[in-house]
C-alpha positions in Angstrom: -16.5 13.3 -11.1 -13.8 10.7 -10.2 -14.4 7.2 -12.2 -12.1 4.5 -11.6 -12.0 1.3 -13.8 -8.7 0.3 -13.4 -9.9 -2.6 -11.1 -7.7 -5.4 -12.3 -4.5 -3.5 -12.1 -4.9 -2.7 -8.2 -8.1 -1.8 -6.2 -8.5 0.6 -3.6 -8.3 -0.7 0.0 -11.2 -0.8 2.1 -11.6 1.9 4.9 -12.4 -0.7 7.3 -9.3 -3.1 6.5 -6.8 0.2 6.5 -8.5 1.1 10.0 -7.8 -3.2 11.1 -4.3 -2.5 9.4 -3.6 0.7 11.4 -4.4 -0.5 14.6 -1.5 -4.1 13.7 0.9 -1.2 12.4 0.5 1.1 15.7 -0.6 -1.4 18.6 -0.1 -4.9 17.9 3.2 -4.7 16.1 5.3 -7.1 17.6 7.3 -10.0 15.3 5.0 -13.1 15.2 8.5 -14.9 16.1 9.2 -13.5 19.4 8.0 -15.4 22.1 6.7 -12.3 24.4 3.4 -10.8 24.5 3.7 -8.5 21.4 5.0 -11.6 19.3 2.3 -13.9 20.6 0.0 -10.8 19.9 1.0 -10.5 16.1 1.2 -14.6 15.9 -2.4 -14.6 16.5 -3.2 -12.7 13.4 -1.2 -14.5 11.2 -3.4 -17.9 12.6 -6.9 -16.2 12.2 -5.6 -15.3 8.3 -4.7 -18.8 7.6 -8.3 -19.9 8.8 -10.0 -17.2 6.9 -8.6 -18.7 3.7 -8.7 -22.0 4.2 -12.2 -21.9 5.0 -13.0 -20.2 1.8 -10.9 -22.5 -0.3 -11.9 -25.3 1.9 -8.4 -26.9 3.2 -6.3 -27.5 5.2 -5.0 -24.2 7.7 -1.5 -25.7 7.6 -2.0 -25.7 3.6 -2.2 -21.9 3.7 1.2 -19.6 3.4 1.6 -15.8 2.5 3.8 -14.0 0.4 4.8 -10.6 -1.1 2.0 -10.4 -3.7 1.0 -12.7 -6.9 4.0 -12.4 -8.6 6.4 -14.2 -5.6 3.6 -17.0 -5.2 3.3 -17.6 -8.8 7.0 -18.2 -8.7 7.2 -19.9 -5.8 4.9 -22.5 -6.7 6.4 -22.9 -10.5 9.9 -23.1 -9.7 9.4 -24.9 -6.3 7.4 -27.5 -8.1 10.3 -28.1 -11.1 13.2 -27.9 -8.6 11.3 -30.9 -6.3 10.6 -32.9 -8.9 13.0 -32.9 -11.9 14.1 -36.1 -11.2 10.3 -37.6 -12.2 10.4 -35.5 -15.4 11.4 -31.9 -17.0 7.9 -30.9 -19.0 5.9 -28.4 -17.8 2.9 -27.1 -19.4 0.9 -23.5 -19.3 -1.0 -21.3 -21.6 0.3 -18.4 -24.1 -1.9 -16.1 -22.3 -0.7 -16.4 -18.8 0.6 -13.1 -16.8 4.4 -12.2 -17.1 4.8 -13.8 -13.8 4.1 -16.9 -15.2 5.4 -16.9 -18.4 9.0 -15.3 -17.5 9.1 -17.8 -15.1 8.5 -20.7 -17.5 11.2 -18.9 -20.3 13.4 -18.8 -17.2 13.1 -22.9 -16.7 13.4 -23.6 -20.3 16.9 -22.0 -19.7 17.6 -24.2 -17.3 16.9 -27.2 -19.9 13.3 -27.9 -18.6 10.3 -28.0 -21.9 7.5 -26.1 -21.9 4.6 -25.9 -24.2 2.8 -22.9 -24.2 -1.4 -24.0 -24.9 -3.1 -21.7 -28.0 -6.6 -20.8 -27.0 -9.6 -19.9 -29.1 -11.0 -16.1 -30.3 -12.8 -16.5 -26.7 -9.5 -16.8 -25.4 -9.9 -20.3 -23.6 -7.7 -23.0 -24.0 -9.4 -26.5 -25.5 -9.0 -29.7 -23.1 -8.3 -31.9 -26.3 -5.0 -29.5 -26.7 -3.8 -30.1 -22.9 -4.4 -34.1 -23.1 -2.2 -34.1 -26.4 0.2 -32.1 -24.4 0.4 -34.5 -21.2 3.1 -36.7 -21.3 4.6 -38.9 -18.9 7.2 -36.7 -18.1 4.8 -33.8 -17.4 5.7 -32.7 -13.8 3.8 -29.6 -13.4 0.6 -27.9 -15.8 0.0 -24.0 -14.6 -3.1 -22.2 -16.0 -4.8 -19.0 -14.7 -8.0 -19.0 -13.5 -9.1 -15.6 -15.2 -7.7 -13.6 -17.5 -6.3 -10.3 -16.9 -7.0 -8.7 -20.2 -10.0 -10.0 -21.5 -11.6 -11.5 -18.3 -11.9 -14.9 -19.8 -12.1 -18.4 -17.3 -10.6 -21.1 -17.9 -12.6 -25.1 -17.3 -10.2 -25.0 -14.8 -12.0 -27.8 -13.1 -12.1 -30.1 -15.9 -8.5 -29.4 -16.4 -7.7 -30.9 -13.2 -10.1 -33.6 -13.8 -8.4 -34.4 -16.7 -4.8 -34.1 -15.8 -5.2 -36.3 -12.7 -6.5 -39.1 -14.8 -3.5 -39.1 -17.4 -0.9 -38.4 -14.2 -1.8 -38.5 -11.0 1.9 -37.1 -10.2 1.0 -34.2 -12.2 1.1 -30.9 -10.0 -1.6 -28.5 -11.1 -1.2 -25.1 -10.4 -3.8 -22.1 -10.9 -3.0 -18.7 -10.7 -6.1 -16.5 -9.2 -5.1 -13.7 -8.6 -7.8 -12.0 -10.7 -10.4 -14.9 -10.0 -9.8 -14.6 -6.3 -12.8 -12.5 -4.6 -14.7 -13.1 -8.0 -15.3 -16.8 -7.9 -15.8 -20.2 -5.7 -12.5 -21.7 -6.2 -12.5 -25.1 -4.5 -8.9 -26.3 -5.1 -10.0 -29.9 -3.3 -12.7 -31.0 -5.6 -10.7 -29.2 -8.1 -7.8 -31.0 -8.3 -5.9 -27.7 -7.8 -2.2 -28.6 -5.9 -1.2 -24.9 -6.2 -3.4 -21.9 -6.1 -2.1 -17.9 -6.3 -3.9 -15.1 -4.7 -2.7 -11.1 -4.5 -3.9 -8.8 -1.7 -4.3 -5.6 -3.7 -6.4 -7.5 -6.6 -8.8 -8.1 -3.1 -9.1 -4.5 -1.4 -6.2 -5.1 0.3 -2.5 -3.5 0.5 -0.1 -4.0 -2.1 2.7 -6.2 -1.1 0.7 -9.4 0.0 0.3 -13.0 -1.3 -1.3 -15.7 -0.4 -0.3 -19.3 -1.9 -2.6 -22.4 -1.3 0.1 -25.6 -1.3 -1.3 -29.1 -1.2 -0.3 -30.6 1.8 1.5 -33.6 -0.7 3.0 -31.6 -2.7 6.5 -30.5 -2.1 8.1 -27.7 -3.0 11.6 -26.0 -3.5 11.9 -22.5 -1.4 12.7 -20.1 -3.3 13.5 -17.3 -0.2 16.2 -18.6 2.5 16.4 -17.0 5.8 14.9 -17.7 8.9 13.0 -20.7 8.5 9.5 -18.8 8.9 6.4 -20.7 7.5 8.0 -24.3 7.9 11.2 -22.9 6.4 8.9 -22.9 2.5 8.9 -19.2 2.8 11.8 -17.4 5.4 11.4 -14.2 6.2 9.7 -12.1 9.0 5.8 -12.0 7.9 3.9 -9.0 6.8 1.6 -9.1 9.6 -0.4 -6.1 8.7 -0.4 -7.0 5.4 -1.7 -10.5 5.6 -4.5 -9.5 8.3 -5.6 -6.6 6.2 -5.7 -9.3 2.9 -7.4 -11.9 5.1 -10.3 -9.1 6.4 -10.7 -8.0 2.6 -11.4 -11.5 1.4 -13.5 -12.0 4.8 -15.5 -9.1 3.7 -15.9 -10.2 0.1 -17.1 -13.8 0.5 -19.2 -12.6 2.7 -21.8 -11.0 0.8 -20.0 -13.1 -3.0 -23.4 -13.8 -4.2 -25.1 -10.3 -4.0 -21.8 -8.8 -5.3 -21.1 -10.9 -8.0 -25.0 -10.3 -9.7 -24.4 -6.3 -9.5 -21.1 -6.8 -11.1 -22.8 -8.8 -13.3 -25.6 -6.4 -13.9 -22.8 -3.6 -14.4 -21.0 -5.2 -17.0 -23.9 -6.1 -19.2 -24.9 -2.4 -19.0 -21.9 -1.1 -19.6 -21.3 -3.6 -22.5 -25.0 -3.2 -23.9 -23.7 0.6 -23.8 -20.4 0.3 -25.7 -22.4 -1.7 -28.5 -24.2 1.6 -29.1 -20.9 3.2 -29.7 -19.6 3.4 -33.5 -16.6 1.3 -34.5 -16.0 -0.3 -31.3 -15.5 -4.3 -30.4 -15.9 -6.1 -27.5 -13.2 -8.6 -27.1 -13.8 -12.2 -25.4 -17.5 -12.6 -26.0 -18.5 -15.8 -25.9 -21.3 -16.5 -29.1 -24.5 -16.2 -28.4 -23.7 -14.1 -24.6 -24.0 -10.6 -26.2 -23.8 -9.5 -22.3 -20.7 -11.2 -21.0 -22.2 -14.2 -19.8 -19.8 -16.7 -19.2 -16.7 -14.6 -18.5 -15.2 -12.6 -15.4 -18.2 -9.9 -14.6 -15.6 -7.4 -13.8 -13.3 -7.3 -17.1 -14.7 -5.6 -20.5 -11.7 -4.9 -23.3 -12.4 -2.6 -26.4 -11.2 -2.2 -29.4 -12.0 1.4 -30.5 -11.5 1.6 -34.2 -9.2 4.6 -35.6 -8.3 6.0 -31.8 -5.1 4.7 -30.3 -5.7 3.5 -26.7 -2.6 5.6 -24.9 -4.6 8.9 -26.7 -8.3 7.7 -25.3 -6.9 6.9 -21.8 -5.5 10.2 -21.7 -8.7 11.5 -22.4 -10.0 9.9 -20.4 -8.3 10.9 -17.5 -8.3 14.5 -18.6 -12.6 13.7 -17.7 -11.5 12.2 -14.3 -11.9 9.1 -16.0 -9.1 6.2 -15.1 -8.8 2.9 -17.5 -6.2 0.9 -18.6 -4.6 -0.3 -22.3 -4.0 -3.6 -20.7 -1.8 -5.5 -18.6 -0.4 -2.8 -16.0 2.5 -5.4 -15.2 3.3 -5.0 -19.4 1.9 -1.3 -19.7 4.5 0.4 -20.2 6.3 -1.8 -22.8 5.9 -1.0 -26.3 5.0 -4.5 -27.6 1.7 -5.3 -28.6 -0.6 -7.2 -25.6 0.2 -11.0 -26.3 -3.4 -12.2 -25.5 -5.0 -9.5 -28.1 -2.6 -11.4 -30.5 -3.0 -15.1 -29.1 -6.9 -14.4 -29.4 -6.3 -13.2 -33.5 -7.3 -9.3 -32.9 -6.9 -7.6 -36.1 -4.1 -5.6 -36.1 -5.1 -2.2 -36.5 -6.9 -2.7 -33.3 -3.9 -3.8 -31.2 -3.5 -0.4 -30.4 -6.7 0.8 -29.5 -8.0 -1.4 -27.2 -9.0 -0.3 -23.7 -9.2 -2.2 -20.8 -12.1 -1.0 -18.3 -12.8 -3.3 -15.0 -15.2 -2.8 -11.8 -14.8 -3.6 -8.4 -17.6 -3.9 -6.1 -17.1 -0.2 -5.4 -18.2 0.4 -8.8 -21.6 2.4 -9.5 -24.1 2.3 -12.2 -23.8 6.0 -12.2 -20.4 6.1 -13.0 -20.3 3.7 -15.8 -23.3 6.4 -17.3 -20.4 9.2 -16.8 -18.3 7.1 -18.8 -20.4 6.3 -21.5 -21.8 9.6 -22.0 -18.3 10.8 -22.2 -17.0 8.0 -25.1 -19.8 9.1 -26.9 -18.4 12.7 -26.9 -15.0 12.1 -26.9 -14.7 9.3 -29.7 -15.7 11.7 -32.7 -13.5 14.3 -31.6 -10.2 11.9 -31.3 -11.6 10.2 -34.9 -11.2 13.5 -36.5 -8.0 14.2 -35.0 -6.6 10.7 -36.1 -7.5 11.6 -39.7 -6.2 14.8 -40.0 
């Protein structure tokens, strides 16, 4: 049996957006810039994405722009945001939990002479509101916070964040990245107070190599690309047609039926957590008190600490039962430092190393999270053992 709960590191695409991609690839392939059939042809696709997502967010078409994938619209909306307005100020402000593509991109700035403070957050891993007014100041020009978090599936109030940072400075940009809140959430950036939002096609059951960046229609923003002039000359270079058709279907798809798929993700995760607890020496990480199911955080995220195993040993373990997981971040996987939001969140650390990272997708079945437990609870003694000897 094949189990795969590697979810928020990339999901698999749906058959029916590769079959939509196929068809752009190998019929309708023409460059959206030529003025000929074929590139009115591929134009058209690129017009029915940008109203796909701007009526799920609920803006503005015009508001809507694509990119290579999280990481370039995280980027592009941080550094576009200081390079416009430096003049009004050089303070930007974002959490010490935020994915490498935000946080390089803030120790970047900071090289450039721009401040940035870096919010704590709680054991639950959520930033408090009373920490981000005492960080406001008037020179505050941009505040970047993720939506939820990649490791531990906690949200963010990102709402009353906005609320909050409009009222101390209006000129404030606000940027959120979603690229694992995207598909999983209502994310209204207008009521919000969201100026910037980030979204990544392969988060979505969608290709790799795809972003989408919402961009208030007042905000202005430094490009980052230079080229062509393509998408009002913010983000130059010849579009990923296929790519951002096959994105816009997947999140078509996934808003579609949102409600029914969030409550069996929901019902998943509270299984599989109810199932962990049963385990000896494990520890759910992110709980809130007094939601022993996961209530209140992402419904497809669950990271344990399993006491005494080392989490590269259990994943391979797991794999060798078909079984694929993740020990965290698999942007920072491969680097031997210990997972910065396990530390910003106080894990203990002999448990730094063996924590495992297991997340859903809407593909995900009930009978393969029983496979999975049924094999931790095999699988666990035997590795325990091993450790001690």
């Amino acid at each position: 049996m094949e189990v795969y709960l590697d979810n928020s590191a990339t999901t698999r695409v749906f058959t029916e957006v590769a079959q939509y991609m196929t068809q752009i690839m190998c019929q309708d392939y023409g460059n959206p810039s030529s003025l000929h059939k074929k590139g009115l042809e591929a134009e058209q696709y690129l017009r029915y994405a940008k109203e796909i997502f701007a009526k799920i967010l609920k803006v503005n078409e015009k508001e809507i722009y694509f990119t290579s994938g999280g990481t370039e619209s995280d980027n592009m909306a941080i550094r576009g945001v200081a390079m416009s307005y430096q003049r009004q100020g050089r303070h930007l402000i974002t959490t010490r939990i935020e994915h490498p593509a935000v946080l390089q991109t803030m120790r970047f700035l900071e090289e450039q002479g721009f401040r940035v403070t870096y919010l704590p957050v709680d054991a639950f891993g959520r930033i408090s509101l009373e920490d981000l007014q005492r960080a406001m100041s008037g020179d505050t020009i941009l505040v970047s916070i993720m939506h939820t978090n990649n490791e531990i599936g906690s949200l963010q109030p990102i709402a009353e964040a906005g609320a909050l940072i409009k009222r101390m400075n209006p000129n404030t940009r606000f940027h959120v990245d979603a690229v694992q809140g995207f598909g999983k959430a209502r994310i209204y950036p207008k009521k919000m107070n969201i100026d910037l939002l980030s979204a990544s096609g392969h988060k979505i059951h969608a290709s790799k190599g795809v972003g989408m960046l919402y961009v208030d229609e007042r905000t202005r923003l430094a490009p980052i690309v230079f080229g062509g002039g393509q998408q009002g000359n913010l983000r130059s270079g010849t579009e990923n047609v296929p790519g951002i058709a096959g994105m816009a279907k997947a999140a078509e798809m996934l808003y579609r039926d949102l409600d029914e798929d969030l409550r069996r993700l929901e019902e998943c995760k509270s299984y599989f957590i109810r199932g962990i607890g049963e385990l000896e020496g494990t520890r759910i990480n992110g709980l809130l008190p007094g939601y022993p199911r996961g209530e209140g955080t992402a419904p497809h995220v669950v990271s344990v600490s399993f006491r005494g195993v080392r989490s590269e040993v259990l994943l391979h373990a797991l794999e060798e039962k078909g079984i694929y997981v993740s020990a965290g971040s698999a942007c920072s996987a491969r680097k031997p430092q210990p997972s910065a939001t396990l530390r910003a969140i106080g894990v203990d650390k002999a448990l730094l190393e063996s924590t495992i990272r297991f997340s859903f997708s809407v593909l995900t079945t009930r009978e393969e999270l029983e496979y999975t437990l049924e094999t931790l609870e095999k699988l666990l003694p035997q590795l325990r053992r091993y450790t001690r000897q």
